[in-house]
C-alpha positions in Angstrom: 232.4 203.3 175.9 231.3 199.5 175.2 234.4 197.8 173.9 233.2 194.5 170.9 235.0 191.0 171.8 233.5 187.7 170.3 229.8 189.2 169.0 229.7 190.4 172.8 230.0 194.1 173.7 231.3 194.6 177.0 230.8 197.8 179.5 234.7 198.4 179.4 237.9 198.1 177.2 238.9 196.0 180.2 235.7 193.9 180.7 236.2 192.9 176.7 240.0 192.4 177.7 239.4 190.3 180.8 236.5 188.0 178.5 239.4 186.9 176.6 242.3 186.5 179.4 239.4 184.2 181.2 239.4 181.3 177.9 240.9 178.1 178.6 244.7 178.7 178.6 247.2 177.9 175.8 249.5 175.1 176.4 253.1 176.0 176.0 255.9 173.0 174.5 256.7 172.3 177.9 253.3 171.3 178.5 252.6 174.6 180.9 250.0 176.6 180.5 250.4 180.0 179.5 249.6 183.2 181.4 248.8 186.3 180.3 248.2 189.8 181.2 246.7 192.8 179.6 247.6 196.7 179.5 245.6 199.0 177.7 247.0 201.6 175.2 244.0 203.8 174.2 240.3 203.4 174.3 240.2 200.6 171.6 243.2 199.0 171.9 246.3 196.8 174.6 248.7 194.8 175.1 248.3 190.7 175.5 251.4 189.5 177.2 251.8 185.7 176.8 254.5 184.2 179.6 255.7 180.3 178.5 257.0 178.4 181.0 260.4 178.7 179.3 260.7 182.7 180.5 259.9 183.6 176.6 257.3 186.0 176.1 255.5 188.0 173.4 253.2 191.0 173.3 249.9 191.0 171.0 248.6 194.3 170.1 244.8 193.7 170.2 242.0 196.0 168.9 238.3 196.1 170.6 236.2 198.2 168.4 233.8 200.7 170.0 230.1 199.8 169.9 227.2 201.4 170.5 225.1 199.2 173.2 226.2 196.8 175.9 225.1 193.3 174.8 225.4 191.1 172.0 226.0 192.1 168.2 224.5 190.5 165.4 225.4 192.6 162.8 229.5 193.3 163.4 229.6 195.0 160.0 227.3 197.8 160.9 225.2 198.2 157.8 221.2 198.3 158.8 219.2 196.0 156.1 217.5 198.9 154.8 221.4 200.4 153.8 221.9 197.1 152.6 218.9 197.0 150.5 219.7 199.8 148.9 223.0 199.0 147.9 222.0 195.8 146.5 219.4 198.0 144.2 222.0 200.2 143.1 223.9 197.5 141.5 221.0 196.2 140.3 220.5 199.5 138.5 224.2 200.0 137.5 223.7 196.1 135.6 220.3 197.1 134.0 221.8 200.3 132.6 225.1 198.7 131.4 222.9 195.9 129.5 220.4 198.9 128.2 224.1 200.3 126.8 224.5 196.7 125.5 221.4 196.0 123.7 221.1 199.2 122.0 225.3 199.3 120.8 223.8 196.2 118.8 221.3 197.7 117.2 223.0 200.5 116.4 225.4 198.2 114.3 
């Protein structure tokens, strides 16, 4: 199942894991730079393990959502326009029937 890193979805959980292991690498205090490693925990989700210089680490749980195609994504929140559309006209009609409400309350008084 494609795995969504950076607007890119990737074949594999470990493809989208590998994308982001592969950026330039932190800088520790020391100066260093920091490695890091990745174990998966489930379909959508691993471990980042960060190693400083210094022999401190910390783990990063970190989610890749599922999508539905390989290749770039450029609508992450998965609304089609038409659903969006049609949201946006069902406030328009919730407004237009609370200011019908409005306009004849003052009438009435």
């Amino acid at each position: 199942m494609p795995n969504l890193f950076d607007g890119y979805c990737y074949d594999s959980l470990s493809d989208a894991a590998n994308a982001e292991i592969s950026r330039p690498a932190a800088a520790d205090l020391n100066g260093g730079s920091v490695p890091v490693s990745f174990a998966a925990l489930s379909d959508s989700s691993g471990t980042l393990t960060f190693n400083a210089s210094d022999n401190t680490s910390f783990s990063l749980l970190r989610v890749y959502p599922s999508c539905s195609q390989v290749g770039y994504q450029h609508n992450l929140t998965g609304l089609s326009l038409v659903d969006v559309e049609y949201s946006s006209w069902l406030v328009v009609g919730v407004w237009a029937v609370v200011w019908g409400f409005k306009v004849l309350w003052k009438k009435a008084l």
